[in-house]
PASEBA-1860 file (N, C-alpha, C; in nm, 3 decimals):
! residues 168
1> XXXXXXXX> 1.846/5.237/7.766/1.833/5.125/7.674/1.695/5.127/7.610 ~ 1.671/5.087/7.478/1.594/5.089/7.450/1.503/4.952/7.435 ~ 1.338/4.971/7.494/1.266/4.880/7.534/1.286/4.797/7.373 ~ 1.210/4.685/7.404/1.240/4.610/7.259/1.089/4.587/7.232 ~ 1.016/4.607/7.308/0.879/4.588/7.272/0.783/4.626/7.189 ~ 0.741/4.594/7.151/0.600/4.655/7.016/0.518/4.793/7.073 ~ 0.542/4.884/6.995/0.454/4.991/7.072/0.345/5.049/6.991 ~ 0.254/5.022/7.006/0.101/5.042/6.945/0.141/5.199/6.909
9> XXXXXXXX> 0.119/5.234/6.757/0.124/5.397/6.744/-0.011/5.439/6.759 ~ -0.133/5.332/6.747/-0.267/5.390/6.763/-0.285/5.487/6.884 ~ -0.221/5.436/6.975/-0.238/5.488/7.126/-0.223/5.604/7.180 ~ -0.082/5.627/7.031/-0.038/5.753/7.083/-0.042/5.899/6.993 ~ -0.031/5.969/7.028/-0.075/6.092/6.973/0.076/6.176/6.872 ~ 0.051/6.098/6.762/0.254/6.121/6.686/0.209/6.251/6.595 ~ 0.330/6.302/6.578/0.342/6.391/6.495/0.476/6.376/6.429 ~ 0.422/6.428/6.276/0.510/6.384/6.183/0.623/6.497/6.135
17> XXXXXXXX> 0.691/6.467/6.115/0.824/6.583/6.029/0.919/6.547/5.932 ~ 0.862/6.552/5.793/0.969/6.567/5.723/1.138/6.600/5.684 ~ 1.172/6.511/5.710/1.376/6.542/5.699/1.397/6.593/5.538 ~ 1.363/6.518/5.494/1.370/6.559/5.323/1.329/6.508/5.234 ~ 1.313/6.500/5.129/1.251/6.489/4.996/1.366/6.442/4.895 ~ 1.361/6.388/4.822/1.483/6.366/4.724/1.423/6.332/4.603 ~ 1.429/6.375/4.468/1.381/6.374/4.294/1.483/6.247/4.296 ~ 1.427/6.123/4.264/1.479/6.022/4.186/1.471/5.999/4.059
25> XXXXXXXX> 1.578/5.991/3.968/1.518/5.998/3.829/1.606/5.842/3.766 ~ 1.523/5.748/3.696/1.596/5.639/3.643/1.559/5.664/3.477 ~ 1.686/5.634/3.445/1.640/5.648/3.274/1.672/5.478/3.204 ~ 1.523/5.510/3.121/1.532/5.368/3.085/1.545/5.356/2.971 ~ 1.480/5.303/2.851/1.507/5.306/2.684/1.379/5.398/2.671 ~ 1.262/5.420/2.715/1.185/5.495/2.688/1.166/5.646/2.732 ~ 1.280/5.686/2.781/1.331/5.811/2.891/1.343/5.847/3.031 ~ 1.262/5.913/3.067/1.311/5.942/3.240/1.189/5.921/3.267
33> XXXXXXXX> 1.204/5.832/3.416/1.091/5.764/3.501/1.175/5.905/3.616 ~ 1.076/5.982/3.654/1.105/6.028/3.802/0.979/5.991/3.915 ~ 1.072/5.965/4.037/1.020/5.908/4.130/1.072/6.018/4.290 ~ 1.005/5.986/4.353/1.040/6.114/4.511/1.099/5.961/4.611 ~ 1.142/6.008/4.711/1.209/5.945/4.824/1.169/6.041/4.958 ~ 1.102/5.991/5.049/1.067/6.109/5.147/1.145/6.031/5.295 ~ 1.199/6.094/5.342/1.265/6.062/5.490/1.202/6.125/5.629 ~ 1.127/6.089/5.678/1.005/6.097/5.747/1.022/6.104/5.937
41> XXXXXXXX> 1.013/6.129/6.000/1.044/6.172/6.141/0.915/6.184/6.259 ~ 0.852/6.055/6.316/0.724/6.092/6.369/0.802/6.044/6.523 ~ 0.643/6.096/6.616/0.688/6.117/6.730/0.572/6.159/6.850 ~ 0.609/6.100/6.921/0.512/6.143/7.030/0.591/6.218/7.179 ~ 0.620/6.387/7.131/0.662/6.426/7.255/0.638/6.431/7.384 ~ 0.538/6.378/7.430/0.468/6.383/7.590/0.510/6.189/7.639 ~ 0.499/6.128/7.554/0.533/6.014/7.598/0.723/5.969/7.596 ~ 0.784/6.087/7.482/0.924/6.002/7.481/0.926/5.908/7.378
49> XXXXXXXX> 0.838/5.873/7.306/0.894/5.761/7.177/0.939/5.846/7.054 ~ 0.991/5.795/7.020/1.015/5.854/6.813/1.034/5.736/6.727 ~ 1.021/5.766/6.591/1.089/5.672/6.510/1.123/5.763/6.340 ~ 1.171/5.643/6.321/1.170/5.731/6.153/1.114/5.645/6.016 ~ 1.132/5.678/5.916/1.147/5.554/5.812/1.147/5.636/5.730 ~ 1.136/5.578/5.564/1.151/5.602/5.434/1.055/5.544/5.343 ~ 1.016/5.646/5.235/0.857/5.601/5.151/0.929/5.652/4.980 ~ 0.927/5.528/4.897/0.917/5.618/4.777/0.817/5.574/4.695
57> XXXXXXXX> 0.746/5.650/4.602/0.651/5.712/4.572/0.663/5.758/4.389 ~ 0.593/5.795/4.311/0.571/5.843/4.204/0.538/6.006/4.233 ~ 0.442/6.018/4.314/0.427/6.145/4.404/0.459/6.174/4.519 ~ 0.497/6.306/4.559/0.547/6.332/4.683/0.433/6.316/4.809 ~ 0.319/6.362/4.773/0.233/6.329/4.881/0.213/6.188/4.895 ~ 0.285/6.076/4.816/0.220/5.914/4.850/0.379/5.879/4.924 ~ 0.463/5.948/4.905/0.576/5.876/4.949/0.625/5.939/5.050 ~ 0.551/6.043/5.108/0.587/6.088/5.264/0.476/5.994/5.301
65> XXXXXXXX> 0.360/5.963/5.287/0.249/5.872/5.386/0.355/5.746/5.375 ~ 0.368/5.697/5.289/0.458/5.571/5.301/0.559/5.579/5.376 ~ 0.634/5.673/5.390/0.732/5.705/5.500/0.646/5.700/5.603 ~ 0.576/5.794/5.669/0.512/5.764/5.780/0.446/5.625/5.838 ~ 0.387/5.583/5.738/0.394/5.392/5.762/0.497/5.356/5.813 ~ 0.606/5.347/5.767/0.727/5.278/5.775/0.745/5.311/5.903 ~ 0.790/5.445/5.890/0.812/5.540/6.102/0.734/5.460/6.192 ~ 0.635/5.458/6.177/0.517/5.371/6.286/0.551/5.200/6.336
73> XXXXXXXX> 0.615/5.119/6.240/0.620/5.030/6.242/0.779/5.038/6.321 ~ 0.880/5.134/6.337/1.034/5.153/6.355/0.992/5.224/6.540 ~ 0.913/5.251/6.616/0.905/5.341/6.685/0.995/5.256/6.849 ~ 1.056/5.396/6.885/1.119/5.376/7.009/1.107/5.471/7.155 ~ 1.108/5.395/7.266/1.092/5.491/7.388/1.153/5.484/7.435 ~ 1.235/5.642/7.421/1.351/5.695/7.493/1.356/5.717/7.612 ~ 1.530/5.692/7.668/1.538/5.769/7.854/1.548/5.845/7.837 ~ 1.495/5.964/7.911/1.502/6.095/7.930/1.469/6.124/8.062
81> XXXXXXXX> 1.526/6.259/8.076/1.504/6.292/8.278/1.406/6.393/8.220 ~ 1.380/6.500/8.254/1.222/6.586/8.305/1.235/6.651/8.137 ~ 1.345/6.723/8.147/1.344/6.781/7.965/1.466/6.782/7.883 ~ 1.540/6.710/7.967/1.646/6.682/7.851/1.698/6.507/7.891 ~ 1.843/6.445/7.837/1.937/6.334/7.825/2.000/6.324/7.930 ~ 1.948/6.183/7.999/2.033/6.138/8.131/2.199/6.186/8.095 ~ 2.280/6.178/7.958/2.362/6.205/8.009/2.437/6.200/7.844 ~ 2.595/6.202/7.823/2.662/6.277/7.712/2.644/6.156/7.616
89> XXXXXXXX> 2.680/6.116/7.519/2.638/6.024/7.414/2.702/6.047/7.270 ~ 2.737/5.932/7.197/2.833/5.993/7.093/2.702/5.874/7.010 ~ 2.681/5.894/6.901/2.618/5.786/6.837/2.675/5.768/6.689 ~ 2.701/5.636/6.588/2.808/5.636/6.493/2.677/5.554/6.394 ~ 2.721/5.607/6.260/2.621/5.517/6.140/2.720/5.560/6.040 ~ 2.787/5.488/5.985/2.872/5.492/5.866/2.973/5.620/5.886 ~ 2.989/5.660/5.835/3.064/5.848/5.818/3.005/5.920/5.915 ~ 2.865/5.927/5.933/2.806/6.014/6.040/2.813/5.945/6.217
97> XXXXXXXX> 2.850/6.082/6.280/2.841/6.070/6.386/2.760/6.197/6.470 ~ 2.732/6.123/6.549/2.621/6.303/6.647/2.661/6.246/6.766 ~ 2.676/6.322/6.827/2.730/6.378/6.958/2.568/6.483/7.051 ~ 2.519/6.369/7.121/2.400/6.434/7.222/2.489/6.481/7.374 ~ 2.441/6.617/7.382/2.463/6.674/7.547/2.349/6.704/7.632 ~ 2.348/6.666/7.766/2.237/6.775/7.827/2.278/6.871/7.822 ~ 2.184/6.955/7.856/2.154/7.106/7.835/2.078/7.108/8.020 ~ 2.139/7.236/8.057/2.018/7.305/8.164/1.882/7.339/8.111
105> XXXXXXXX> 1.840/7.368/8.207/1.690/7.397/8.136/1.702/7.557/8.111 ~ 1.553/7.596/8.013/1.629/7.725/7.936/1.678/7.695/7.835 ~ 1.778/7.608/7.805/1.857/7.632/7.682/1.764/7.607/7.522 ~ 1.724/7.482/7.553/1.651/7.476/7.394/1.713/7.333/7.324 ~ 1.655/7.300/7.250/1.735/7.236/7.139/1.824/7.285/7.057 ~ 1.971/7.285/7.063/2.014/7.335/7.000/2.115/7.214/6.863 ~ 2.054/7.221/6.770/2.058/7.122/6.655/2.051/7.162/6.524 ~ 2.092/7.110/6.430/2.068/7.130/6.317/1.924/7.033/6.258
113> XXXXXXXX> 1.915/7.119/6.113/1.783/7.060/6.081/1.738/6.883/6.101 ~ 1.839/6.796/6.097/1.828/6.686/6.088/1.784/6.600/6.237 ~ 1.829/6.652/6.317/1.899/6.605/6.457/1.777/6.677/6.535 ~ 1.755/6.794/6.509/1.618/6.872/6.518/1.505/6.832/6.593 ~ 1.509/6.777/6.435/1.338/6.669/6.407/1.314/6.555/6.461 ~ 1.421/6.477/6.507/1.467/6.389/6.598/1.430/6.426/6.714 ~ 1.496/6.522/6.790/1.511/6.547/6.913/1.364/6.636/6.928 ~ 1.320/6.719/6.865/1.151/6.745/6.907/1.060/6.686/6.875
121> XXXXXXXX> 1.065/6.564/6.823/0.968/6.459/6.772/0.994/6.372/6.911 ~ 1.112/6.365/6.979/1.133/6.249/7.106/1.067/6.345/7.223 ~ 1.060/6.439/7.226/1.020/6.548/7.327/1.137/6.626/7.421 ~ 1.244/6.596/7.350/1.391/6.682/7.451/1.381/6.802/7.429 ~ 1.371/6.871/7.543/1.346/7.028/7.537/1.471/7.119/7.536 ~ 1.557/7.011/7.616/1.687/7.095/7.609/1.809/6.991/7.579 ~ 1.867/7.029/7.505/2.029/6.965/7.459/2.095/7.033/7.311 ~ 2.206/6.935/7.381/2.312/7.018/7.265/2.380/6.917/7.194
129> XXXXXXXX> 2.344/6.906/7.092/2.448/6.818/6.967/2.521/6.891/6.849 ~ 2.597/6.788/6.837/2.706/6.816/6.707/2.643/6.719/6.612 ~ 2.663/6.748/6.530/2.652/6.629/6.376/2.810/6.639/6.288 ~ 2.871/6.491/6.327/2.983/6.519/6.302/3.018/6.359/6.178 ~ 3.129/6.457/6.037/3.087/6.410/5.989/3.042/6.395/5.859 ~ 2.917/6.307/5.791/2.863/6.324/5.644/2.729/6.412/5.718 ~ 2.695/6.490/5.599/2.547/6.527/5.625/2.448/6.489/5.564 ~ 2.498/6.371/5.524/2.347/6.292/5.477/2.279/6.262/5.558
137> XXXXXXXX> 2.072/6.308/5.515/2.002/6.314/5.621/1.998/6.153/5.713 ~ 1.970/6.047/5.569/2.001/5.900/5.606/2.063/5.881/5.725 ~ 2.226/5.862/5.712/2.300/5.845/5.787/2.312/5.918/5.930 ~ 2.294/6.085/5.908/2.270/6.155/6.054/2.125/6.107/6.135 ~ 2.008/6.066/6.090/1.901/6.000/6.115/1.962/5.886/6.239 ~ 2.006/5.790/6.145/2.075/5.689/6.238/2.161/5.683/6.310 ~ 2.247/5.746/6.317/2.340/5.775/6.412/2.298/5.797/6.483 ~ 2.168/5.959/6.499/2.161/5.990/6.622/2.088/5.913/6.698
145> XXXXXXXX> 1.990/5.799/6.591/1.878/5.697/6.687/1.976/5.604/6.759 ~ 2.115/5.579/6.716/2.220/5.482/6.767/2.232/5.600/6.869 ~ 2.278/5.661/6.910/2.311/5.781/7.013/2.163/5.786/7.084 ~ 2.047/5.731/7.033/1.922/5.747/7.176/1.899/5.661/7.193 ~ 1.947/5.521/7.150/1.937/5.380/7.169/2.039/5.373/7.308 ~ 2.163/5.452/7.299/2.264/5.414/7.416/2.240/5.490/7.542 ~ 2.141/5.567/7.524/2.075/5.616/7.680/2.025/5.521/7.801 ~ 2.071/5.485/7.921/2.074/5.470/8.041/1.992/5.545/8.168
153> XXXXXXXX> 1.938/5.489/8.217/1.834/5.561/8.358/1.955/5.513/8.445 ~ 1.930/5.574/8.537/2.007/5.540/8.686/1.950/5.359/8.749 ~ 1.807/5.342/8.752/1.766/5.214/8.766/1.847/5.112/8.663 ~ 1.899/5.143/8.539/1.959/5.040/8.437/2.077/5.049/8.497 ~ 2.152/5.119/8.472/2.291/5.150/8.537/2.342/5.075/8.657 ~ 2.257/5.135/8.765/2.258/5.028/8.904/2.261/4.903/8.891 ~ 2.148/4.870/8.824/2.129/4.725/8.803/2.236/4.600/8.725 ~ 2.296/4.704/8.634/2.421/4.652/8.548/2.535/4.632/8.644
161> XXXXXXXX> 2.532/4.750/8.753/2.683/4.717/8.855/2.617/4.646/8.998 ~ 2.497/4.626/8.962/2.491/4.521/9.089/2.494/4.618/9.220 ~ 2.445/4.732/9.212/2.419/4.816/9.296/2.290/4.870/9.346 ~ 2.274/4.958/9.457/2.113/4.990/9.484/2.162/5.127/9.412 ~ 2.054/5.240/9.360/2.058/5.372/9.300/2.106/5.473/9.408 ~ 2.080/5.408/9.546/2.144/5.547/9.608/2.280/5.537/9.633 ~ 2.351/5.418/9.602/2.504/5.386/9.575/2.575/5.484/9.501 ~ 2.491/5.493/9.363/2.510/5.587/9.222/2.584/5.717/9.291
END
C-alpha cells in the first residue's frame, strides 16, 4: 500500500528519466504556435520511492524541468522485498493495463521503454511485465503506478486478516 504521506524530495537523492517528448502545435489566425509536452519519470532507487508528472513548455529544456517539478510534488514509496515485487499485480488506467511479476534474482528488468523507467527509477532489479493494451506513454505511466500502488508487505496483509506474519 502506498504510504499517503508527504515525502520531502530534498532528502533524497532522485534521478530523472524522460518517457517522451511530444511537438504540440495549435494553429491560430496568426499561424502555428508550437509548444513541447515532456512526460518525466524521477526516482530514488536505494530508497524505493518514484513518481512521475508532466511539463509543457515553449522549449523542450523548460518543459522537461517543469515535468520534473510536477514528479517531485506526485512521489511514492513502494513495497518491495530485497530486489524485486512482493508479489504478481495487474494495474488498469483507461485502455492500458501492465501486468508486474517477480522475477528471481539474475533476471533483470525485463520491460519495455515505458514501464522501464518506472521500474528503475523505483529501484526493482528484477521483474517481469507486460504492457497490455494502448501504448500511450500517459496511460501505461499510470497503470503501472496503479499496479505499484496495489503492492502489499506481509506485515499489511497479516494485519488486514487479523493474523500474526508467521500464520502467513
Amino acid at each position: 500500500m502506498v504510504t499517503k504521506k508527504k515525502i520531502d524530495a530534498n532528502k533524497l537523492n532522485l534521478k530523472d528519466q524522460v518517457v517522451s517528448i511530444n511537438r504540440v502545435t495549435k494553429v491560430v489566425k496568426g499561424g502555428k504556435n508550437m509548444s513541447f509536452a515532456a512526460l518525466v519519470v524521477i526516482g530514488d532507487p536505494a530508497e524505493g520511492v518514484v513518481g512521475y508528472g508532466s511539463g509543457k513548455a515553449k522549449e523542450v529544456p523548460q518543459a522537461i524541468r517543469k515535468g520534473i517539478e510536477a514528479a517531485k510534488k506526485n512521489l511514492f514509496k513502494i513495497n518491495l522485498t530485497d530486489t524485486s515485487i512482493p508479489h504478481q499485480v495487474l494495474g488498469h488506467y483507461g485502455a492500458g493495463q501492465v501486468m508486474l511479476k517477480p522475477a528471481p534474482e539474475g533476471t533483470g528488468v525485463i520491460a519495455g521503454g515505458t514501464v522501464r523507467a518506472v521500474m528503475t527509477s523505483a529501484g526493482v532489479q528484477n521483474v517481469l511485465t507486460k504492457s497490455i493494451g494502448t501504448k500511450n506513454p500517459h496511460n501505461v505511466i499510470k497503470a503501472t503506478f496503479d499496479a505499484l500502488t496495489q503492492l502489499r508487505n506481509k506485515a499489511e496483509v497479516a494485519a488486514l486478516r487479523g493474523k500474526s506474519e508467521d500464520e502467513l
